[in-house]
N, C-alpha and C positions, 0 to 999 in steps of 0.2 A: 078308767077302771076304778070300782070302789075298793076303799083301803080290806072291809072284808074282801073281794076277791080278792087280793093280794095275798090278802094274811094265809087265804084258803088256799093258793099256789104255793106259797111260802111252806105251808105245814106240809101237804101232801108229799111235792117234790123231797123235801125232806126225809119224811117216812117211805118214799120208793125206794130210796136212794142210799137211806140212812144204813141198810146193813153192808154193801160194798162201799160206803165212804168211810165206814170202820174196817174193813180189809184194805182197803187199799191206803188211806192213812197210818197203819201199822206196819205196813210193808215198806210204804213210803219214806218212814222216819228212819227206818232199816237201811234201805237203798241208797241213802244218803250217803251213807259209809261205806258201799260197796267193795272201791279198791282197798281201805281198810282190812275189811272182813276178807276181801280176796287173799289179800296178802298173809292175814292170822289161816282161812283156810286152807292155803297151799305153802304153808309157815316149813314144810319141812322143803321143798322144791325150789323155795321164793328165791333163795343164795344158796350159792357152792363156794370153796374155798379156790381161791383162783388169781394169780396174781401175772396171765399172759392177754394178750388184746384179743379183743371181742372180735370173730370171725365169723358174719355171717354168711357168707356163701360156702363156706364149711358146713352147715348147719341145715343150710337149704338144701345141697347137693345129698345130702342124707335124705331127709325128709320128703325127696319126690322120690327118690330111688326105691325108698319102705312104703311110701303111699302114692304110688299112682293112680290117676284119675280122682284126686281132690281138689276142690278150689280152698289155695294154700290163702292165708295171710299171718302177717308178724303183727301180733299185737301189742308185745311191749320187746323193750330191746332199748340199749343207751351202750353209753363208753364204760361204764362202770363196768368193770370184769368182775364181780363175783353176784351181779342180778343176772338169772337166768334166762334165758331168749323163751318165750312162748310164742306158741304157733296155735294158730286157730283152723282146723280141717271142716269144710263143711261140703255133702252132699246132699237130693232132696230129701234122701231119708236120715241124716245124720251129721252131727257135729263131732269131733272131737279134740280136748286140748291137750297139747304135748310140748315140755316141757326140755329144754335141749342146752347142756352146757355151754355158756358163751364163747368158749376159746375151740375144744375137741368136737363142737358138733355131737357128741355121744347125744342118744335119747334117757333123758335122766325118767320120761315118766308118761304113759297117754294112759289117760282116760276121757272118757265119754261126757262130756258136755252136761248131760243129764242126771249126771251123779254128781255137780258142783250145786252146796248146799244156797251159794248166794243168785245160780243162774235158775235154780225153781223159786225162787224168791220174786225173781225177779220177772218169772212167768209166770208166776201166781198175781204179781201187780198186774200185770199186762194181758192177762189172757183166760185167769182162772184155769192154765192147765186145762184148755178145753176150744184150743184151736182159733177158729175163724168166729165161730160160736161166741168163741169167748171175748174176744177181741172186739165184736159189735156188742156184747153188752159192756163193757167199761167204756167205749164212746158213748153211748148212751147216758151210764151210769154220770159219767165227766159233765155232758150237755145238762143231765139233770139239775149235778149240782152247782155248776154256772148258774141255772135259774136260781135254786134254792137260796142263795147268794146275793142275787139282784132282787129279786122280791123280799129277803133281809135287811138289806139295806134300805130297800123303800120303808118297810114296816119299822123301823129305828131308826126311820131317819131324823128326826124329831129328836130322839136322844144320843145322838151320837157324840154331841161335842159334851156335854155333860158327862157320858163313861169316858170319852178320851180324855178329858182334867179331872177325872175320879169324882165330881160333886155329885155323882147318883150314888147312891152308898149301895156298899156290897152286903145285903142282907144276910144273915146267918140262923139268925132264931131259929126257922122252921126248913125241915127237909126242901118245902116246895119252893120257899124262896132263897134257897141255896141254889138250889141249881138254875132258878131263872133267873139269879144275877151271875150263877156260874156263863150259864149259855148269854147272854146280851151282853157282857165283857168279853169274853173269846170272842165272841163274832163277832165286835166292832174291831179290836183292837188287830184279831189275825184275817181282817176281812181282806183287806188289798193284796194281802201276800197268800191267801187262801183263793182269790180271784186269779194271782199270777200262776201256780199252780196248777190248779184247775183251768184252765186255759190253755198253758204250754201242754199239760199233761194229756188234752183233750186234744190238739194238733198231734201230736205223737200219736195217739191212740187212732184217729182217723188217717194216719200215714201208713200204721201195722195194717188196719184193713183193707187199705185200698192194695198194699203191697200183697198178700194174704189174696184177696180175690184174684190179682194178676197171676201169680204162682198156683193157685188150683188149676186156673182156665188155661194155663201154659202147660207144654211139654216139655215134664221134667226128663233132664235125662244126667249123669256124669259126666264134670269136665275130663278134658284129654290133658294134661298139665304136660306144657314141653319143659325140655330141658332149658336149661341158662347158659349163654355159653360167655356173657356179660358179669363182671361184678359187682355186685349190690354195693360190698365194702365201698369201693373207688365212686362208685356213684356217688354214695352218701359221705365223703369226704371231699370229693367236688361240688357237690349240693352248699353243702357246709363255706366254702370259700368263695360259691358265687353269691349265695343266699345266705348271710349271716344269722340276718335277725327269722329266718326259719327254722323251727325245733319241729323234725319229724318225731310221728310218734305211731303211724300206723300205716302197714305197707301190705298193699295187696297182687300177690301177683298172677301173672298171667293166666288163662284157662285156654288159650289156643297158641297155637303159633300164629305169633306176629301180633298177637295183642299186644298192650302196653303196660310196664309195670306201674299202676300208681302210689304213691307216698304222699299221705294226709300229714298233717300238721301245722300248728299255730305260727302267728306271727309276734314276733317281740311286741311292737309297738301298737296291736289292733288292739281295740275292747277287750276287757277281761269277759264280757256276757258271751260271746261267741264261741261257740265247737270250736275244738282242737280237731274235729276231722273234717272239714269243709275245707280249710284251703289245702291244695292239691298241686302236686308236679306230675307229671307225664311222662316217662321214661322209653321208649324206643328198647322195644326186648331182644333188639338182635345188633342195632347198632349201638344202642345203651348212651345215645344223642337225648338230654335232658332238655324238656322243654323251660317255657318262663312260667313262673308261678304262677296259679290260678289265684288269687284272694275271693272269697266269697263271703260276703256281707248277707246273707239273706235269712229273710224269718226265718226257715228250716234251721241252719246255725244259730242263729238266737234262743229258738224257742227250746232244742237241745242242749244249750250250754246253761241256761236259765234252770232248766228241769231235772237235770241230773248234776245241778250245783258241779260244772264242772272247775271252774275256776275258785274255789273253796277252798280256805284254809282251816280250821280247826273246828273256829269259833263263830266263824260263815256255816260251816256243814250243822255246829251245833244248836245254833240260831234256827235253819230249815228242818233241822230235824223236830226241834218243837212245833214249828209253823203244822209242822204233817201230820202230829199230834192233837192238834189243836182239831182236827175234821173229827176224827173220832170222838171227840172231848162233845163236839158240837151235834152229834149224830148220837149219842147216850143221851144227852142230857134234854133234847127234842124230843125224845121219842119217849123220857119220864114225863115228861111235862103236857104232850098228849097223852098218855095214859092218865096222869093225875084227871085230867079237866075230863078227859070221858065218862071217870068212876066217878067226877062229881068232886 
């Protein structure tokens, strides 16, 4: 292929692409910080004052008794008694999260899923708030700019090593060659990590659809949620002394009788790149007989743990969040630089 068709792939894909790789790059830099912003937006719920042990099957025994027929799961929960237990309710037609003191089981707080500022955020990355629809265009949009990206790289490839030791000088005199030494430095230097990105972000995206097509084509209906007649507490403190180096961190339970309860969480000594929900125990919901750990190593866990910076400390998250920046940076600054050269 000649380097004009490339350039011509290179620009196009670009400009298809260019107005959701500035939405989803703004959103992206956002999402980064998710449990952040979780935490500032449920800042009044996040802690209670509380100095007795954390009592989940207090908590849970409420929570089927006010909501029956939900598929329940615990999504955050520790030993620290004044972070509050949240619960995650979901049926076909509805989510909602409830917020329950660690020790008394009281309900400190439910609302509606829908009405969390960071979870339309986070379906506006994912879906444009527009369903299945929505969902096959960001895998789209994602495959696009994979291309946009590889046919970039071909068309600079020539000067790559020259912007990466700075010897191609950063032009400034004139608007147009601001922003075309703006755009050919961002897109050399945040090009690998804009490829890992869009990549991981583009696996996710084609996992929402195919999940998304199986749930149309299925019949929905509401779980039956049985009672427990097993301790979660006593589990997760025998978990704890069979399995050391495993740190649960997200418990889902049963939707029938005699299903099993599972409990995701990381291992001490595995990769930092991997989900903290891939590795798995199996719990026995009537004999409450814990299985052996599941560990799972698999792209699915990589490519999640990579994409939503799960293992991220500050200045890892703040590092990605520029990275995410940088799409949108590169999706303005394309799209002056084709307008310039059209007007001549």
């Amino acid at each position: 292929m000649s380097a004009k068709k490339v350039y011509q792939f290179h620009k196009w894909s670009g400009l298809v692409a260019g107005l959701f790789i500035l939405l989803m790059g703004v959103t992206g830099s956002i999402l980064v910080f998710h449990e952040e912003l979780e935490a500032f937006e449920y800042r009044k719920e996040w802690t209670v004052p509380n100095n007795q042990a954390v009592r989940i099957d207090r908590a849970l025994k409420i929570i089927i008794e006010k909501f029956p027929g939900w598929d329940i799961r615990l999504q955050r929960f520790s030993s620290n008694p004044t972070n509050t237990l949240i619960f995650q309710l979901r049926r076909p037609d509805a989510r909602l999260i409830i917020f329950v003191h660690p020790s008394d089981g009281n309900i400190i707080k439910v609302m509606d899923q829908e009405d969390s500022k960071v979870f339309w955020i986070l379906k506006l990355h994912y879906s444009l708030h527009s369903g299945i629809i929505g969902e096959s265009v960001i895998l789209l949009v994602g495959l696009t700019f994979i291309l946009s990206l590889i046919t970039g790289l071909i068309v600079y490839r020539k000067a790559l090593l020259d912007v990466l030791t700075f010897k191609t000088r950063f032009l400034k005199k004139r608007k147009r060659s601001l922003v075309s030494s703006l755009h050919r430095y961002v897109g050399v230097w945040a090009l690998v990590f804009n490829l890992l990105i869009a990549s991981t972000g583009t696996v996710i995206s084609y996992e929402i659809v195919k999940s998304g097509l199986k749930s149309e084509s299925a019949i929905t209906s509401s779980p039956d949620t049985p009672k427990l007649d097993i301790s979660v507490d006593q589990i997760l403190q025998e978990l704890h002394m069979k399995q050391p180096d495993f740190n649960p961190s997200y418990i889902r339970f049963p939707t029938l009788t005699g299903n099993p309860i599972i409990i995701a969480g990381k291992v001490t000594d595995e990769a930092i790149l991997y989900s903290k929900f891939y590795n798995t125990v199996s719990v026995n919901s009537i004999s409450g007989e814990v299985s052996a750990l599941q560990i799972t190593r698999s792209l699915s866990s990589l490519v999640r743990g990579i994409h939503f910076v799960e293992y991220g400390n500050l200045w890892i998250k703040l590092f990605f969040c520029l990275v995410a920046i940088s799409g949108p940076v590169l999706s303005i600054s394309g799209f002056l630089l084709w307008k310039w050269k059209k007007q001549g």
